[in-house]
PDB file with one MODEL, atoms N, CA, C and O in Angstrom:
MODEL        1
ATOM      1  N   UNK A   1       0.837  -1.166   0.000  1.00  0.00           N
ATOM      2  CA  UNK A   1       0.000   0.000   0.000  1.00  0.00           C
ATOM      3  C   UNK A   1       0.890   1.239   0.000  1.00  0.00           C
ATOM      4  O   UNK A   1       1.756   1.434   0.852  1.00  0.00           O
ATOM      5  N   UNK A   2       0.642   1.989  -0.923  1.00  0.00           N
ATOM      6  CA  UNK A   2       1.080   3.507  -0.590  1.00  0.00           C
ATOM      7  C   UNK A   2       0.531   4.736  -0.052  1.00  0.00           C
ATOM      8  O   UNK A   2      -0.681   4.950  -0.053  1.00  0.00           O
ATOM      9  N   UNK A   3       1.361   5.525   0.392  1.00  0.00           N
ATOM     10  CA  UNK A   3       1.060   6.610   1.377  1.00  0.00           C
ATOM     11  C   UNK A   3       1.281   7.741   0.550  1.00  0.00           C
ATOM     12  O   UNK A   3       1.830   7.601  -0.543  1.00  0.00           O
ATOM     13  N   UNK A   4       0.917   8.821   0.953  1.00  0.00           N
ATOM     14  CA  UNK A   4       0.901  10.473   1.012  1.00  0.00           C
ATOM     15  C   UNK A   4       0.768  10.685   1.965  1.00  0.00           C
ATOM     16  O   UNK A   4      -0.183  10.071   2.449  1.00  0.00           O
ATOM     17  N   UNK A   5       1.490  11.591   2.903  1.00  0.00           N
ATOM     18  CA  UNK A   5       1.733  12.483   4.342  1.00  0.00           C
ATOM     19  C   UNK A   5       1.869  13.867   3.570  1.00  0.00           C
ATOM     20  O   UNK A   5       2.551  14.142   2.583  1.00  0.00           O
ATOM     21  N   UNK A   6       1.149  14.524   4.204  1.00  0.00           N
ATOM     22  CA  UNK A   6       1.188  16.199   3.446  1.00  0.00           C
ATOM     23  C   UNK A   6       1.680  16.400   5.090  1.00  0.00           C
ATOM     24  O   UNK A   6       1.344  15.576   5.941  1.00  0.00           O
ATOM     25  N   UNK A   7       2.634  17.769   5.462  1.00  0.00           N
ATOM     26  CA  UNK A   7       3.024  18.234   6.703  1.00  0.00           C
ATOM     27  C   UNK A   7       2.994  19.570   6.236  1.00  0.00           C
ATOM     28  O   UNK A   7       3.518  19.974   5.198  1.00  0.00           O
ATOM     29  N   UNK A   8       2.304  20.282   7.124  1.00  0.00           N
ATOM     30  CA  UNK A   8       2.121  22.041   6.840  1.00  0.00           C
ATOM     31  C   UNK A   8       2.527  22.474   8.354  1.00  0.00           C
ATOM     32  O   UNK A   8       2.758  21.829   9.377  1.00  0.00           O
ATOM     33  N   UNK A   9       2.508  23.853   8.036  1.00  0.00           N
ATOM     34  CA  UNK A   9       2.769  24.556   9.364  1.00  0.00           C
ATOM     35  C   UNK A   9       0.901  24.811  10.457  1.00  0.00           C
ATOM     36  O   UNK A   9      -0.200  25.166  10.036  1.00  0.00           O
ATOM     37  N   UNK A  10       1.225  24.537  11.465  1.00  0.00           N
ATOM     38  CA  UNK A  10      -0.109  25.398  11.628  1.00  0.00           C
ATOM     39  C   UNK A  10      -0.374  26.576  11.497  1.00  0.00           C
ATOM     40  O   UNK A  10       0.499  27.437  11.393  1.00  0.00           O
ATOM     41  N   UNK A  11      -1.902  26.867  11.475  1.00  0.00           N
ATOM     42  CA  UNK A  11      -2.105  28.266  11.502  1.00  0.00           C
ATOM     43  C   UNK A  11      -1.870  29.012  12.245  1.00  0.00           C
ATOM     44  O   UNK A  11      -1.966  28.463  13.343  1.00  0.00           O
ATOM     45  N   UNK A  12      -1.562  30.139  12.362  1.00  0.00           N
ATOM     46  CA  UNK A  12      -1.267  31.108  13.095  1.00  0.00           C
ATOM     47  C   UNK A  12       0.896  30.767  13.687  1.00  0.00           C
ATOM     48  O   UNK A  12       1.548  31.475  14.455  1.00  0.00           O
ATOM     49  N   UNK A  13       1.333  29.603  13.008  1.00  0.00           N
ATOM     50  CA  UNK A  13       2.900  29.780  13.117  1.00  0.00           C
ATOM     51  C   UNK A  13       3.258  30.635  11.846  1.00  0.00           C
ATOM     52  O   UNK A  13       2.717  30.498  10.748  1.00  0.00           O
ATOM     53  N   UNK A  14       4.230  31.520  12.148  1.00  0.00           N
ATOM     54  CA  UNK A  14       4.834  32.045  10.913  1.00  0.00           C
ATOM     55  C   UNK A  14       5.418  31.381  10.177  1.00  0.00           C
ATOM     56  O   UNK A  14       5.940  30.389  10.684  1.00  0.00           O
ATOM     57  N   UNK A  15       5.597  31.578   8.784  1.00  0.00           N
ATOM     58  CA  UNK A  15       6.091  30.832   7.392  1.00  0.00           C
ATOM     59  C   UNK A  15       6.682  31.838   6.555  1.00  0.00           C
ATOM     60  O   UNK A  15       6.206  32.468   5.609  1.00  0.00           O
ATOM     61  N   UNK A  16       8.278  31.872   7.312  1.00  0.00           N
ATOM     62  CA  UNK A  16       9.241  33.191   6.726  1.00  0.00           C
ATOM     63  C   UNK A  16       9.291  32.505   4.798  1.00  0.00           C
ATOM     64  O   UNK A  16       9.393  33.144   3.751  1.00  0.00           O
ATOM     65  N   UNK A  17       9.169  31.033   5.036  1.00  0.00           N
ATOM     66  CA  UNK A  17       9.698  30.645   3.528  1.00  0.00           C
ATOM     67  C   UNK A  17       8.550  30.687   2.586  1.00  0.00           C
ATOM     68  O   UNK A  17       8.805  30.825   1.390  1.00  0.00           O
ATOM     69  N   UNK A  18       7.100  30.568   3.050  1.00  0.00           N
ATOM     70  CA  UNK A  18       5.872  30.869   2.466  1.00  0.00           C
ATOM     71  C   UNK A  18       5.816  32.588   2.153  1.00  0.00           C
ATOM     72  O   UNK A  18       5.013  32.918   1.280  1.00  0.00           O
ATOM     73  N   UNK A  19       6.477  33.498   2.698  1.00  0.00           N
ATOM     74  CA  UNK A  19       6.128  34.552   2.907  1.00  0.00           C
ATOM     75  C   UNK A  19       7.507  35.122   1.437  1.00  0.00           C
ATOM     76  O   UNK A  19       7.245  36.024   0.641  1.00  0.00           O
ATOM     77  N   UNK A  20       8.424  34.590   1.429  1.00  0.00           N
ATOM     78  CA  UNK A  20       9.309  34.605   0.691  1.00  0.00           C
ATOM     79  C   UNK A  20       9.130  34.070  -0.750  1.00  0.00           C
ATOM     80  O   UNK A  20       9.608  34.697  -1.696  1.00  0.00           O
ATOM     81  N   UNK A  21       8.680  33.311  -0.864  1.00  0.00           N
ATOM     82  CA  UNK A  21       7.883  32.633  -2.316  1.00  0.00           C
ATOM     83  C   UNK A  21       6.569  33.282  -2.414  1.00  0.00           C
ATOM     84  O   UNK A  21       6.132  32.900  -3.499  1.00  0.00           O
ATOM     85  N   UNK A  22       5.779  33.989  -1.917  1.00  0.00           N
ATOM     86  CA  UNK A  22       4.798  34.804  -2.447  1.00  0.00           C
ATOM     87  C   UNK A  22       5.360  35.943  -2.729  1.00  0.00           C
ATOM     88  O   UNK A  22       4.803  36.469  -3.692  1.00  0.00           O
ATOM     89  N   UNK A  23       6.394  36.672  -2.222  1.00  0.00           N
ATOM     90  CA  UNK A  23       7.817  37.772  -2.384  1.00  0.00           C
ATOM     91  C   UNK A  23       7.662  37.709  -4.157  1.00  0.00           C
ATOM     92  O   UNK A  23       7.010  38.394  -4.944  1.00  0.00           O
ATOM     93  N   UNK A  24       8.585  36.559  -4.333  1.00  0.00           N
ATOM     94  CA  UNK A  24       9.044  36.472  -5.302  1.00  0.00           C
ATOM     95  C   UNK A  24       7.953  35.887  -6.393  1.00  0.00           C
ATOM     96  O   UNK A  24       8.372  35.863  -7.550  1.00  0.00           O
ATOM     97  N   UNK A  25       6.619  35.417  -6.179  1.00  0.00           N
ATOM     98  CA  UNK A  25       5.580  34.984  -7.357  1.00  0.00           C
ATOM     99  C   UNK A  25       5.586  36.946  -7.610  1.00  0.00           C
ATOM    100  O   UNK A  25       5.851  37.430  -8.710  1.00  0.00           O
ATOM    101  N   UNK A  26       5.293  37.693  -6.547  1.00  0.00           N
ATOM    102  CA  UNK A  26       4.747  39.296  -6.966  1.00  0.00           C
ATOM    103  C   UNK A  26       5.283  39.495  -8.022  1.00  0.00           C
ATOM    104  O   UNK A  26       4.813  39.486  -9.160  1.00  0.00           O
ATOM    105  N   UNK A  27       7.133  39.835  -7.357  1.00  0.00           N
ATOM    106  CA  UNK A  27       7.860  39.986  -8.136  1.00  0.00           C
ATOM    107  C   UNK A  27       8.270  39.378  -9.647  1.00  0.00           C
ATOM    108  O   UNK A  27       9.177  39.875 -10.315  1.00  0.00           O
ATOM    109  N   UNK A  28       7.515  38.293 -10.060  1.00  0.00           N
ATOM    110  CA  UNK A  28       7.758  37.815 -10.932  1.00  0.00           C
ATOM    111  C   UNK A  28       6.439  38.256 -12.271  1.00  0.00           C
ATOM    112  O   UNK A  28       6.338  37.860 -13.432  1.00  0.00           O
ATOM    113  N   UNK A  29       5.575  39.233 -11.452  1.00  0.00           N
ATOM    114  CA  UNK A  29       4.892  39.163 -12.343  1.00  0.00           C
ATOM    115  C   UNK A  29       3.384  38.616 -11.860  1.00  0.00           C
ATOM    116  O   UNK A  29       2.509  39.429 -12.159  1.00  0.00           O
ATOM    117  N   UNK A  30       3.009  37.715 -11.348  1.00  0.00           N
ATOM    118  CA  UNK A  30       2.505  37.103 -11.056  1.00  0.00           C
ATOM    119  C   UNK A  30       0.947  37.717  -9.801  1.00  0.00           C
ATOM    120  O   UNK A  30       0.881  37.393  -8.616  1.00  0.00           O
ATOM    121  N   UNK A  31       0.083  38.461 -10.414  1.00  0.00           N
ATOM    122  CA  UNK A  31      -0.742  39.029  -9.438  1.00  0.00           C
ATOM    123  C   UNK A  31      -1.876  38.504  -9.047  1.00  0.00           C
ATOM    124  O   UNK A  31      -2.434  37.664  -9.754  1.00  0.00           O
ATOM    125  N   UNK A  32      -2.408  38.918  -7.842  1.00  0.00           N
ATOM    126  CA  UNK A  32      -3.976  38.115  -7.481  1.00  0.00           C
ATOM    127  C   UNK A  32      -3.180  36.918  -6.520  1.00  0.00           C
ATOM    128  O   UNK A  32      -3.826  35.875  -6.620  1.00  0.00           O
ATOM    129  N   UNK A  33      -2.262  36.784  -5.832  1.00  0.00           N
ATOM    130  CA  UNK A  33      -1.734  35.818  -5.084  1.00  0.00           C
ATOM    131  C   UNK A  33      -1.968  35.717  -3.867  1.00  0.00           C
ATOM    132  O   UNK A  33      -0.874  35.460  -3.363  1.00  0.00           O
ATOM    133  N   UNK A  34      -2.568  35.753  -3.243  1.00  0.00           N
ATOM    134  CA  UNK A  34      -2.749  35.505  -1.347  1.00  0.00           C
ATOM    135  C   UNK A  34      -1.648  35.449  -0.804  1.00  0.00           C
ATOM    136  O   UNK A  34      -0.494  35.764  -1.092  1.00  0.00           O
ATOM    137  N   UNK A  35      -2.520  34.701   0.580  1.00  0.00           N
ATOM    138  CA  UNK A  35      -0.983  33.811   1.516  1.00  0.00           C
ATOM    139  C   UNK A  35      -0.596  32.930   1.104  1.00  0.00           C
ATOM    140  O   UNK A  35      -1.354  32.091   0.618  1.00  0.00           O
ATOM    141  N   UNK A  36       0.696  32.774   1.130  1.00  0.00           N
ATOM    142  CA  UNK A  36       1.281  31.298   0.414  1.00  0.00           C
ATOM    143  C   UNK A  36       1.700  30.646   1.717  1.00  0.00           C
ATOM    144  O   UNK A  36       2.282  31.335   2.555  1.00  0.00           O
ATOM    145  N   UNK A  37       1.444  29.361   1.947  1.00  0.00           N
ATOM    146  CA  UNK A  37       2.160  28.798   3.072  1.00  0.00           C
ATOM    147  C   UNK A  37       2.943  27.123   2.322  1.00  0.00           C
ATOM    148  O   UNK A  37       2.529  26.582   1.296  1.00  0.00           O
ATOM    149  N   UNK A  38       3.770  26.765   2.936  1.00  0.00           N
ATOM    150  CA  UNK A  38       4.740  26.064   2.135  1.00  0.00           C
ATOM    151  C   UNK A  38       4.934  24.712   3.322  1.00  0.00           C
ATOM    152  O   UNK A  38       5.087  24.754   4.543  1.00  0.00           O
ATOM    153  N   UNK A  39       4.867  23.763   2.544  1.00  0.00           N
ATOM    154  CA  UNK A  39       5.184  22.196   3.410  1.00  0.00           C
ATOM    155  C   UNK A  39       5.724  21.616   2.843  1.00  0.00           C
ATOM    156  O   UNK A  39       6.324  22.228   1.959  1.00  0.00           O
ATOM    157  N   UNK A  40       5.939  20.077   2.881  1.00  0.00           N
ATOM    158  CA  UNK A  40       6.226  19.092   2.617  1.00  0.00           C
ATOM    159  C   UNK A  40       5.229  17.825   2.484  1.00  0.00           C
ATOM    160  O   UNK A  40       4.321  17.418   3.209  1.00  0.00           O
ATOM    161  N   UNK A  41       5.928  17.236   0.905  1.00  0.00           N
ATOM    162  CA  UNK A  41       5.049  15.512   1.077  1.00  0.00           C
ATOM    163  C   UNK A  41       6.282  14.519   1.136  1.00  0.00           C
ATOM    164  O   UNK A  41       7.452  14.689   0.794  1.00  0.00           O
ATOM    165  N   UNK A  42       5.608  13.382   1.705  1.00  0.00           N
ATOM    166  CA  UNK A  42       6.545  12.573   2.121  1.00  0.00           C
ATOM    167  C   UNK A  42       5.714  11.046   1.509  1.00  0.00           C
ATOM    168  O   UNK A  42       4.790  10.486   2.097  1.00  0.00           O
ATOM    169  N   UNK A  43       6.227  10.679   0.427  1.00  0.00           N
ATOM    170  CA  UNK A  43       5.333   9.370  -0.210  1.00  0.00           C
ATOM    171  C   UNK A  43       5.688   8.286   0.726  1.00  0.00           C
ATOM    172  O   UNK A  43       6.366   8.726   1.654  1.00  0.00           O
ATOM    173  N   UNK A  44       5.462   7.028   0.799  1.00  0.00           N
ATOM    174  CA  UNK A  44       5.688   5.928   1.834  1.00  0.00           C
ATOM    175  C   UNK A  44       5.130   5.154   1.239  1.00  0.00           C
ATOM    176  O   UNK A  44       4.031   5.392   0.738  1.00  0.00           O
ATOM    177  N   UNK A  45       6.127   3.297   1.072  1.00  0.00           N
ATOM    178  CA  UNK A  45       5.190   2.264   0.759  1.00  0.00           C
ATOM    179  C   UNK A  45       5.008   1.372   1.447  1.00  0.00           C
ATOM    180  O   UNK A  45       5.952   0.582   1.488  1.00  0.00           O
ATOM    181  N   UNK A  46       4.167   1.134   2.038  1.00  0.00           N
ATOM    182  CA  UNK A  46       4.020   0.098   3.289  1.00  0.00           C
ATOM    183  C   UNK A  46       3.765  -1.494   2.880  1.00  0.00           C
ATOM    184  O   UNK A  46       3.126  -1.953   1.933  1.00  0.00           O
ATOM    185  N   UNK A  47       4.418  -2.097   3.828  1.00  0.00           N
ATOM    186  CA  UNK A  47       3.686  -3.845   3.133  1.00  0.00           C
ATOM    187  C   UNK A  47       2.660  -3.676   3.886  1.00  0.00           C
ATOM    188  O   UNK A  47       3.257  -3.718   4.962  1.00  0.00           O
ATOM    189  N   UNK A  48       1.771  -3.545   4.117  1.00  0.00           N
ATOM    190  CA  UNK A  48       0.741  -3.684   5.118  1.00  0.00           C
ATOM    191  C   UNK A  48      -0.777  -3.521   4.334  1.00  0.00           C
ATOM    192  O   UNK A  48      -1.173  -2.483   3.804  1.00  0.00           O
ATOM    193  N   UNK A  49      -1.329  -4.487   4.382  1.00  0.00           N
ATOM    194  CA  UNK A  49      -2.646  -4.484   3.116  1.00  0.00           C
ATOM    195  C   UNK A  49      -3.834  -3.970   4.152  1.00  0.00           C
ATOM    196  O   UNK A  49      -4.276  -2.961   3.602  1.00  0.00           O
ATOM    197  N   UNK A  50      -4.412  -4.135   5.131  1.00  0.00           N
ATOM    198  CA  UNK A  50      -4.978  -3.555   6.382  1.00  0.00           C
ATOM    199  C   UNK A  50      -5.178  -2.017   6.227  1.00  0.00           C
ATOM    200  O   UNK A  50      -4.252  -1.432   6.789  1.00  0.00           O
ATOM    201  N   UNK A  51      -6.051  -1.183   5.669  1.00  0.00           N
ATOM    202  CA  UNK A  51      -6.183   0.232   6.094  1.00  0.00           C
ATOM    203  C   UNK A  51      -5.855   0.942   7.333  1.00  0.00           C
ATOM    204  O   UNK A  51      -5.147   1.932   7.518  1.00  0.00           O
ATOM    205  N   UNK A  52      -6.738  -0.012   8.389  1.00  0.00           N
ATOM    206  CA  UNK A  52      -6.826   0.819   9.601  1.00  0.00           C
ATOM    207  C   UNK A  52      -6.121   0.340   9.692  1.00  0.00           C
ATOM    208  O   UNK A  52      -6.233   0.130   8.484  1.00  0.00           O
ATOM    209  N   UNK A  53      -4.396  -0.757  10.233  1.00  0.00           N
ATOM    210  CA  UNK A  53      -3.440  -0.897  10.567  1.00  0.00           C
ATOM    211  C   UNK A  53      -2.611   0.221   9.968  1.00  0.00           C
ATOM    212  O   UNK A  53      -2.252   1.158  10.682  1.00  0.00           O
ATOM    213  N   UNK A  54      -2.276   0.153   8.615  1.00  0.00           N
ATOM    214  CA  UNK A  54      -1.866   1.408   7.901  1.00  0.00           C
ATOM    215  C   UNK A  54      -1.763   2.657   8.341  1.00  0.00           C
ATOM    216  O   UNK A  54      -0.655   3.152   8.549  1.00  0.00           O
ATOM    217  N   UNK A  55      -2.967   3.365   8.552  1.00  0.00           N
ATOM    218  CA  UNK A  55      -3.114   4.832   8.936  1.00  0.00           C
ATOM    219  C   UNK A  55      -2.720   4.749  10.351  1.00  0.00           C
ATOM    220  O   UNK A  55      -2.177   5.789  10.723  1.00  0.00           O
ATOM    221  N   UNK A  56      -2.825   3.812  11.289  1.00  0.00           N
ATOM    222  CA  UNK A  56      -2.397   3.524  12.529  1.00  0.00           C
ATOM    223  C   UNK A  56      -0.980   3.977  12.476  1.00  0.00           C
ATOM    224  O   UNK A  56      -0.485   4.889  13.139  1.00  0.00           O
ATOM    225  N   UNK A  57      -0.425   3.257  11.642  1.00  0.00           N
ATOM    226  CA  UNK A  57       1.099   3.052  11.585  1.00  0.00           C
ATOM    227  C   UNK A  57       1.661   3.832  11.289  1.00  0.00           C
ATOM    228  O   UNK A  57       2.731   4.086  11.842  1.00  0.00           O
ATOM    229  N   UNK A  58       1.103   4.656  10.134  1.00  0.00           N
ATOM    230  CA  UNK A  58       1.690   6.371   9.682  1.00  0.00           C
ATOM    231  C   UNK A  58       0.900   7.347  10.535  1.00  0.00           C
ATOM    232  O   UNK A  58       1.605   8.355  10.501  1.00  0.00           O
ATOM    233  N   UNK A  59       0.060   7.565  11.125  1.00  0.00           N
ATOM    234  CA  UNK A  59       0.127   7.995  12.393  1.00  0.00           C
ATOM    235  C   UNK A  59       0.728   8.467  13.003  1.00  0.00           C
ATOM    236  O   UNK A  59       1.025   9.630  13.274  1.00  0.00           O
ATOM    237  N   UNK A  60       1.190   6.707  13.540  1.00  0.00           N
ATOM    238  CA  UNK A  60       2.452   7.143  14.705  1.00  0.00           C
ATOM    239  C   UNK A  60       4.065   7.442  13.947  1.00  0.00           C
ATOM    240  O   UNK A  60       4.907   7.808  14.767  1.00  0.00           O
ATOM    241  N   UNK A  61       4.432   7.353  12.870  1.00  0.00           N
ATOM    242  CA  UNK A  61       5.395   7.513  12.236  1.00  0.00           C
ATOM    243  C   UNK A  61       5.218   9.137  12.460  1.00  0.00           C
ATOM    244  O   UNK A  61       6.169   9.713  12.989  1.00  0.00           O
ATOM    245  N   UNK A  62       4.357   9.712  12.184  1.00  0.00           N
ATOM    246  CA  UNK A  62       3.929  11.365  12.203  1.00  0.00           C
ATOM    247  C   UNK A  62       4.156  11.685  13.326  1.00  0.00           C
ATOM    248  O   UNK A  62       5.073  12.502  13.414  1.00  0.00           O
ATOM    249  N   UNK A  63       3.683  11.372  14.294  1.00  0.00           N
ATOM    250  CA  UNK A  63       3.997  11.881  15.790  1.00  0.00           C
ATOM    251  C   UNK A  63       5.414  11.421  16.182  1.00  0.00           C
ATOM    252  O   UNK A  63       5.863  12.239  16.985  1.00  0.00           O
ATOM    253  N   UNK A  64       6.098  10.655  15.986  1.00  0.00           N
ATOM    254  CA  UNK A  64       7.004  10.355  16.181  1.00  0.00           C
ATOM    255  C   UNK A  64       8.454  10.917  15.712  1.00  0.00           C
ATOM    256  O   UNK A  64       9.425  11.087  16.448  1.00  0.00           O
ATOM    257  N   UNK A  65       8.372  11.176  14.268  1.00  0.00           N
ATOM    258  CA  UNK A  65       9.019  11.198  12.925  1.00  0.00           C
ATOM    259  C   UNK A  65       9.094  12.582  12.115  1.00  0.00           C
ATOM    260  O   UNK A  65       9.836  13.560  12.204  1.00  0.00           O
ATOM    261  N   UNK A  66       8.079  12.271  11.337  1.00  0.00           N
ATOM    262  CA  UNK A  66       7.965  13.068  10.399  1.00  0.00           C
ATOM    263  C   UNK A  66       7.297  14.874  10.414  1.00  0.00           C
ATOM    264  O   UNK A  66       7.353  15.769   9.570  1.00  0.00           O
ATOM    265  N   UNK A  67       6.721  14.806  11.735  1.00  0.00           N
ATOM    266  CA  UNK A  67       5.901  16.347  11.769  1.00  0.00           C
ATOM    267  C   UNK A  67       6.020  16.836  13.086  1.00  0.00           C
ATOM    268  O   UNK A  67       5.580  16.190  14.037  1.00  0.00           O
ATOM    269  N   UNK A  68       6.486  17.741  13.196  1.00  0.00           N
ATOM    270  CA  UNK A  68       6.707  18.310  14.540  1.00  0.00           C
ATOM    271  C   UNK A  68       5.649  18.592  15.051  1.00  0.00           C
ATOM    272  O   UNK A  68       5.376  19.716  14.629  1.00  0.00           O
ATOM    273  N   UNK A  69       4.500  18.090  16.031  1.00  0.00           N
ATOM    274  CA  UNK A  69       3.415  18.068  16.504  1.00  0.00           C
ATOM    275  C   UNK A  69       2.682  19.342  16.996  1.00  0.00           C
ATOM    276  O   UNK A  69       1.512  19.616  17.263  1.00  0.00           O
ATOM    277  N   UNK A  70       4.454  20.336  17.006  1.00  0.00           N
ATOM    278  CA  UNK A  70       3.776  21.595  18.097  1.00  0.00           C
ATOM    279  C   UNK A  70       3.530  22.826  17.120  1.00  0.00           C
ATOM    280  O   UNK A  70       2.915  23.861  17.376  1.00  0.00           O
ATOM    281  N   UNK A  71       4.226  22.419  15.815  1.00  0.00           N
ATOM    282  CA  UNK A  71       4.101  23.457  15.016  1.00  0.00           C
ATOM    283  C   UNK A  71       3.419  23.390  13.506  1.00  0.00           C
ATOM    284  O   UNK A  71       3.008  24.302  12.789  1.00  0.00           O
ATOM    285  N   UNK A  72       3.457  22.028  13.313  1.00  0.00           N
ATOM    286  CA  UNK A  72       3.007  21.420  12.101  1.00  0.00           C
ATOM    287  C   UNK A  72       1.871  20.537  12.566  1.00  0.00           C
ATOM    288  O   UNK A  72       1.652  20.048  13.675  1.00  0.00           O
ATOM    289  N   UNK A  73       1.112  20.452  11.264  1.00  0.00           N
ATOM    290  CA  UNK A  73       0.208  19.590  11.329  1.00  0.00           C
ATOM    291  C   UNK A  73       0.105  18.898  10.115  1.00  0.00           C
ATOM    292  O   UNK A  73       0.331  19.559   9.101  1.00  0.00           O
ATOM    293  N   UNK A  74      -0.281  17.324   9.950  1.00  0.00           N
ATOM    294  CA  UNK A  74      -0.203  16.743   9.004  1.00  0.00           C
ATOM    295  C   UNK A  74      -1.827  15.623   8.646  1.00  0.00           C
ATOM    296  O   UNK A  74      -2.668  15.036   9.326  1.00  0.00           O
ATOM    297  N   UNK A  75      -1.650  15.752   7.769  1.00  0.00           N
ATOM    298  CA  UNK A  75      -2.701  14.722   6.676  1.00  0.00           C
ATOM    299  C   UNK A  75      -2.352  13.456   5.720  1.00  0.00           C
ATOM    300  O   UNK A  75      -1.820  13.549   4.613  1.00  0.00           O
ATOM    301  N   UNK A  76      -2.685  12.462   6.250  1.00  0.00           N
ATOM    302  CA  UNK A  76      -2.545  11.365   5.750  1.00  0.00           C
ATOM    303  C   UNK A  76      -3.587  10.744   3.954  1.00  0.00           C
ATOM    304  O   UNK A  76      -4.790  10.525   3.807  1.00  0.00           O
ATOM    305  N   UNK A  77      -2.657  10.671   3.137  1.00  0.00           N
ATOM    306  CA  UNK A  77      -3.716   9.813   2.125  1.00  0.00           C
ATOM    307  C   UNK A  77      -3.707   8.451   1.642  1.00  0.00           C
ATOM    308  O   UNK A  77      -2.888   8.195   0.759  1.00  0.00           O
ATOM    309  N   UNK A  78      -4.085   7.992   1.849  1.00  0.00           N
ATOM    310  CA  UNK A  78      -4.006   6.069   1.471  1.00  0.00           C
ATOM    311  C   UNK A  78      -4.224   6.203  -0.482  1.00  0.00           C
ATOM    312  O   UNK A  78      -4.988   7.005  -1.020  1.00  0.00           O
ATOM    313  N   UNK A  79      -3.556   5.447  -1.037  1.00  0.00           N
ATOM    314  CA  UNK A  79      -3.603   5.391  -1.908  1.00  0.00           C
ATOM    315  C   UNK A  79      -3.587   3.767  -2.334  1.00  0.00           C
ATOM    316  O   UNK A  79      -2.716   3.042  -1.853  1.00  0.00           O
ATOM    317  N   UNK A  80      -4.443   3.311  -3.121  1.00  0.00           N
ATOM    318  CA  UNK A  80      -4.727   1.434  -3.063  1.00  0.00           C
ATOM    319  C   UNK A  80      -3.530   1.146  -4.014  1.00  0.00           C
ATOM    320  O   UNK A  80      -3.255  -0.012  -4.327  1.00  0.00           O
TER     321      UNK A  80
ENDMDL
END
């Protein structure tokens, strides 16, 4: 089974590098742009055929691992 983990910042943490890439979309030309906020995906292939074992398991890989709990927040996608 494969994974998608999306990891963003939460709301209300600042995002100097989101704030810096909307900088530079302006500057490029580029108008009508909002807030930009900026993360990471992290693909994953699990042997594990079980859904709810799965999301269990990347889960805790997230709390553990991959997303800093106090500042980020993350979203899991199962992909068959």
């Amino acid at each position: 089974m494969k994974a998608r983990v999306f990891v963003t910042l939460k709301n209300g943490v600042l995002d100097p590098q989101g704030k810096a890439i909307g900088h530079a979309l302006s500057g490029l030309g580029f108008e009508g742009v909002g807030e930009v906020r900026q993360g990471k995906v992290i693909d994953i292939e699990l042997a594990e055929s079980d859904r709810a074992k799965a999301k269990a398991s990347l889960t805790e890989m997230c709390e553990k691992l991959l997303a800093n709990t106090i500042i980020e927040k993350y979203d899991i996608e199962l992909q068959a």
